[in-house]
C-alpha positions in Angstrom: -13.6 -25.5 -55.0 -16.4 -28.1 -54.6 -20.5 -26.8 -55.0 -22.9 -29.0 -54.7 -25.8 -28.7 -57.5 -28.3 -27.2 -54.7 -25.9 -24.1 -53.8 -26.2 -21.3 -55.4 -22.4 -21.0 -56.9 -23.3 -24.1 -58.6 -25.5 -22.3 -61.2 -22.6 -20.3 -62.5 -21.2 -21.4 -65.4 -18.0 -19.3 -65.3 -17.6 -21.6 -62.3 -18.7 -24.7 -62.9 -19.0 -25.0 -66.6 -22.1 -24.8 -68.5 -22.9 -28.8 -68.1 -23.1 -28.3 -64.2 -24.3 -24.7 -64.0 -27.4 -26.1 -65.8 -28.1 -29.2 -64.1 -27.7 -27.1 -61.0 -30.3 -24.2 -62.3 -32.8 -27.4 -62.5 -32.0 -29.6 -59.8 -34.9 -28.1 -57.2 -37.8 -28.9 -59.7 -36.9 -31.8 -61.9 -35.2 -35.2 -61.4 -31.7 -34.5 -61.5 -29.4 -37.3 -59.3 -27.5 -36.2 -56.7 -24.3 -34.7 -57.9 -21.7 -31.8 -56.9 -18.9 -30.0 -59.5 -15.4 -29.4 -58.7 -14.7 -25.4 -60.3 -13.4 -25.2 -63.3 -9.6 -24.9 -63.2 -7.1 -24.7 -66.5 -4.7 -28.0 -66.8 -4.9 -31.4 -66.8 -3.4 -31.6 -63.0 -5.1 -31.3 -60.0 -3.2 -30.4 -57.2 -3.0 -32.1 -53.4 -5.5 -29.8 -52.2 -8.4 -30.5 -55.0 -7.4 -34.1 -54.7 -8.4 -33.6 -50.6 -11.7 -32.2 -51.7 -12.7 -34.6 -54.1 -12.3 -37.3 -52.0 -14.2 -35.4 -49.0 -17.2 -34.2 -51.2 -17.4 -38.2 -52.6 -17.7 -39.7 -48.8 -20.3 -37.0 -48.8 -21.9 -38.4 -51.1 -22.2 -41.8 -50.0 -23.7 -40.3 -46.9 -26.2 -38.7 -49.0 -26.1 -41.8 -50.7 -26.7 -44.4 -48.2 -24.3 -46.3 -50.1 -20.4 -46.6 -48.6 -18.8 -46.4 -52.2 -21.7 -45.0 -54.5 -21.3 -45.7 -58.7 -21.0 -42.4 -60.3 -20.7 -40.8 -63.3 -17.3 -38.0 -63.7 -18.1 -35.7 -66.8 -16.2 -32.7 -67.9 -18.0 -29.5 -67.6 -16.6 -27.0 -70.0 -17.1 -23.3 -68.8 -17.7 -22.4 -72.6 -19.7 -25.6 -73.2 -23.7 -26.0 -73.9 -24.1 -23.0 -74.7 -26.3 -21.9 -78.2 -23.1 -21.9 -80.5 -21.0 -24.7 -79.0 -22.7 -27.8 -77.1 -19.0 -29.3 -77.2 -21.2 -33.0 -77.3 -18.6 -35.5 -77.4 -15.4 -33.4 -77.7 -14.9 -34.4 -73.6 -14.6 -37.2 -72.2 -16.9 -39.1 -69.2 -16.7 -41.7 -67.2 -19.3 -44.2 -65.7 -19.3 -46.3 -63.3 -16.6 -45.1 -61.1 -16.8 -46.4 -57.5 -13.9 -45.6 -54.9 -12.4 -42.2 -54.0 -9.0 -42.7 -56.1 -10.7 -44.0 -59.2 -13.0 -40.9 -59.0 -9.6 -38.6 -58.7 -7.9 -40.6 -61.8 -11.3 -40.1 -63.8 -11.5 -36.0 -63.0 -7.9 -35.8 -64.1 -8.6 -37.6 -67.2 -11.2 -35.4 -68.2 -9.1 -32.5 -67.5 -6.9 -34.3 -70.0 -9.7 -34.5 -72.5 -9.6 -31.1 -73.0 -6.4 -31.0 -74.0 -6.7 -33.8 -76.9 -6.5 -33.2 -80.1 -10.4 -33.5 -81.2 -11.3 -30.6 -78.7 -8.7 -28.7 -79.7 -9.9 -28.6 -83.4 -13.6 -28.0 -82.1 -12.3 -24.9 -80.0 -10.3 -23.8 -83.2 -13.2 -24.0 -85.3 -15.8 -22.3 -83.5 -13.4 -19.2 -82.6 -12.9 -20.0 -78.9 -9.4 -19.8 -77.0 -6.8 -22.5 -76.7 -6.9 -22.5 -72.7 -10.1 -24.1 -71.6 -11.5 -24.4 -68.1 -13.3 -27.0 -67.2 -14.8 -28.3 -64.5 -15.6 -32.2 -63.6 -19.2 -33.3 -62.5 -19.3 -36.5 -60.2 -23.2 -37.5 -59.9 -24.7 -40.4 -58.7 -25.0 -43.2 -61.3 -28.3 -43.8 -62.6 -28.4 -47.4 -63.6 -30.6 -47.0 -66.5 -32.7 -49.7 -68.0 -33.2 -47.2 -71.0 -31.8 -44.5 -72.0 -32.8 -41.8 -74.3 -31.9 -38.6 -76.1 -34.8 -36.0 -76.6 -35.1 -33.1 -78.1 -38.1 -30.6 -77.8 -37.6 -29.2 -81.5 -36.7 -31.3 -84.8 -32.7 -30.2 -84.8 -32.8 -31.3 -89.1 -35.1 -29.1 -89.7 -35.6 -26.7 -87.0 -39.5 -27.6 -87.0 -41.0 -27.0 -83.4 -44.1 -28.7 -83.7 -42.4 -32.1 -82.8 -40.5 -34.0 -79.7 -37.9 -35.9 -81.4 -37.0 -39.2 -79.2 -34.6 -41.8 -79.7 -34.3 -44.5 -77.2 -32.7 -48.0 -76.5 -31.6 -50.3 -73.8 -29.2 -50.2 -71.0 -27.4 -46.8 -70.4 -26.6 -43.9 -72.8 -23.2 -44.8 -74.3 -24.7 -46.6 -76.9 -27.1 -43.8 -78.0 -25.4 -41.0 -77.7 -22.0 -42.8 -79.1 -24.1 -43.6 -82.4 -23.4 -48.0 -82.1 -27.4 -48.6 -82.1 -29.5 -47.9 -83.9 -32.6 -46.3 -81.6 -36.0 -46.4 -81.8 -37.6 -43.3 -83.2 -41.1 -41.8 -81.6 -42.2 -38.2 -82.9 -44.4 -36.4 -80.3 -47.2 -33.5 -81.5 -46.2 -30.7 -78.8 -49.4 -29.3 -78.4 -51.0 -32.4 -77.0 -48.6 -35.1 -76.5 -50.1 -37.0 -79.1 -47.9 -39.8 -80.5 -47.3 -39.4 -84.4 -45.4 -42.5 -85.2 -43.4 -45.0 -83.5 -40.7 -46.9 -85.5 -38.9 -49.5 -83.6 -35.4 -50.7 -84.5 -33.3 -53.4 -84.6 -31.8 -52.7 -81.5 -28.4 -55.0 -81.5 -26.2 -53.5 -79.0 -26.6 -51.9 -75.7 -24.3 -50.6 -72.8 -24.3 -52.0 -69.5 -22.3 -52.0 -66.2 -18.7 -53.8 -65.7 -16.5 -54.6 -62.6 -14.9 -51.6 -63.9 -16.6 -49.5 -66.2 -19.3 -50.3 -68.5 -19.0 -53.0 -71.3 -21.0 -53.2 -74.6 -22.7 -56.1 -75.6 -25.1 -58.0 -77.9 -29.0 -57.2 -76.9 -30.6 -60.2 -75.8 -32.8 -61.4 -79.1 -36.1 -61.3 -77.5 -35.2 -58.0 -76.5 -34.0 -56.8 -79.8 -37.4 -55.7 -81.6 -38.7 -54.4 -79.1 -39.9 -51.3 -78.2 -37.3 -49.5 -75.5 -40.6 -47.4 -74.5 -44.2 -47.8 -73.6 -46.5 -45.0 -74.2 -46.5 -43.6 -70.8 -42.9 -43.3 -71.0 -43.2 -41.9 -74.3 -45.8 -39.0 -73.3 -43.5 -38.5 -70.1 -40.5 -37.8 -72.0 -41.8 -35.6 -74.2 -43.7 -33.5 -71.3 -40.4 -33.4 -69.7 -38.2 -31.8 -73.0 -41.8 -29.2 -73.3 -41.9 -28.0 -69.8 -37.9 -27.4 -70.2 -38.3 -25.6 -73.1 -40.5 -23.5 -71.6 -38.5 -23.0 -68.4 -35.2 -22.1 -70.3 -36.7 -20.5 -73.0 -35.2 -22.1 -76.1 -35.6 -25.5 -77.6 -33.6 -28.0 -75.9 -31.6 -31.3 -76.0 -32.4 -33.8 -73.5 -30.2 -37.1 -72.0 -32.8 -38.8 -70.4 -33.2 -42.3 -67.9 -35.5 -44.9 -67.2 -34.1 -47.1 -63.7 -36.6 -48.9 -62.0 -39.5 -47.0 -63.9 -38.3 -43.7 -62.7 -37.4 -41.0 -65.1 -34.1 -39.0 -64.8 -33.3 -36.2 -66.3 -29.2 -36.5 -67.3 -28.5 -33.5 -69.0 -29.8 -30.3 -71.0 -28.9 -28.4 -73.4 -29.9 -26.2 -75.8 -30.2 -27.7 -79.6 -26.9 -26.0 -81.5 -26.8 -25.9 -85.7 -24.2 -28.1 -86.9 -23.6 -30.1 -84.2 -21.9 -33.4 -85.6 -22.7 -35.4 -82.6 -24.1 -38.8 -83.6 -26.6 -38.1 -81.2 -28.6 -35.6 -83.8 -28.0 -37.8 -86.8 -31.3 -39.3 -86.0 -31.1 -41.8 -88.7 -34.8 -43.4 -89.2 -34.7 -46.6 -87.0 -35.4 -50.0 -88.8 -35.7 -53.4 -88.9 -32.3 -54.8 -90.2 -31.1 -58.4 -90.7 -28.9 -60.0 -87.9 -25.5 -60.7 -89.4 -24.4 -63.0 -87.0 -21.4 -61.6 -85.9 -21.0 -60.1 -82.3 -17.9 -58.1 -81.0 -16.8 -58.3 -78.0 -17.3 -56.6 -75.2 -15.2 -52.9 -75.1 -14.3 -51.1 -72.2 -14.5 -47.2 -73.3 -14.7 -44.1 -72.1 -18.0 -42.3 -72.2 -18.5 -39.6 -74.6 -19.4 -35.9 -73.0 
């Protein structure tokens, strides 16, 4: 029940969920971390036996690793998700920064769970599909992103392919793809990689590691304006989300990383109409005043 993203079963997504199965599909030729997928099952539970894998493949990993309790990151896999209807973007639940081999057990059961909750549910009702999902869960080496961002290769307001659409801020991609920061905005010409305009926001809130977890918390102020990216970066992202639209054949949506000045790719999928996520509301970044106020730090669960 466990595939690693560089076997071959792992690119099945009536195995492993559409998530995995595409990660997998990319792993040999782009930077994917290290990762392997437990098969879908149906239910929230996982029996003793799962439970014994799990914690096998994840001292696995820290061999691969070279770590003896490696951070990772446990998202659900859907086997009807990320596809061209239904990306299912934050209908599941994720979780980063897990270390140990029973938190990494209590996270895959909870996003079992998550595919049970009521906000799934209602996604699945809406878009036709059946009541009893499988899912499977993704563990995969924690990337501990300085920035994150969210690219996609076509303009998903208007459909326009002429453009890279990127949206990036600090620390990892909670944040961003949760919709509590405003990004900065960079619009790529496709053809050459030529940056159109750059708007940098007012950045105020960013997602970083916990003991446990990840908290959010107030951007430092001489962080806050900015800009998340240089123009290397910039061009690198948006050669990324073209070559991947030309390898999968259809315009795509991209979780990106930068850690230590190395780019990671997090996810793909392909851009889907309608999709409510914050993460293609792509509001306009800009400059906004500093109210003062700062909430405290949150503990949450990562969304899809």
């Amino acid at each position: 029940m466990i595939w690693w993203l560089d076997e071959r079963n792992c690119q099945d997504p009536a195995c492993v969920g559409g998530k995995a199965a595409s990660l997998a599909r990319l792993a040999a030729d782009y930077p994917v971390p290290l990762a392997f997928c437990l098969a879908a099952v149906t239910g929230p539970g996982l029996s003793p036996a799962l439970r014994t894998e799990l914690a096998e493949a994840y001292t696995q990993l820290a061999a691969r690793c070279g770590v003896a309790q490696p951070r990772v990151a446990v998202r659900s896999s859907a086997v009807d998700e990320d596809g061209k209807a239904t990306s299912f973007a934050g209908q599941h639940e994720s979780y980063l920064n897990v270390v140990g081999v029973e938190a990494v057990i209590t996270a895959a059961e909870r996003c079992l769970a998550s595919a049970q909750s009521d906000r799934a549910l209602e996604y699945r009702r809406a878009h036709g599909l059946s009541r009893e999902a499988r899912v499977a869960v993704l563990v995969q080496q924690l990337v501990h992103s300085a920035v994150s961002a969210v690219v996609f290769s076509a303009d998903p307001r208007t459909g326009a392919r002429e453009q890279i659409v990127i949206n990036a801020a600090w620390g990892l991609g909670e944040s961003l793809v949760g919709g509590t920061v405003t990004p900065d905005l960079y619009l790529v010409r496709k053809a050459d990689l030529a940056i159109l305009s750059q708007q940098v926001a007012d950045k105020a809130v960013m997602t970083v590691l916990w003991a446990e977890g990840t908290r959010e918390i107030a951007v430092p102020r001489m962080m806050r304006q900015e800009p998340a990216l240089d123009d290397a970066q910039v061009q690198s992202l948006a050669e990324l989300a073209r070559s991947l639209e030309e390898h999968q054949g259809w315009p795509v949506d991209l979780e990106c990383a930068y850690a230590r000045g190395r780019l990671y790719l997090l996810q793909c999928r392909p851009i889907t109409t309608g999709n409510q996520s914050p993460r293609t509301r792509l509001p306009a970044a800009r400059r906004t005043r500093d109210s003062g106020g700062r909430k405290p730090p949150v503990r949450r669960p990562a969304r899809g």
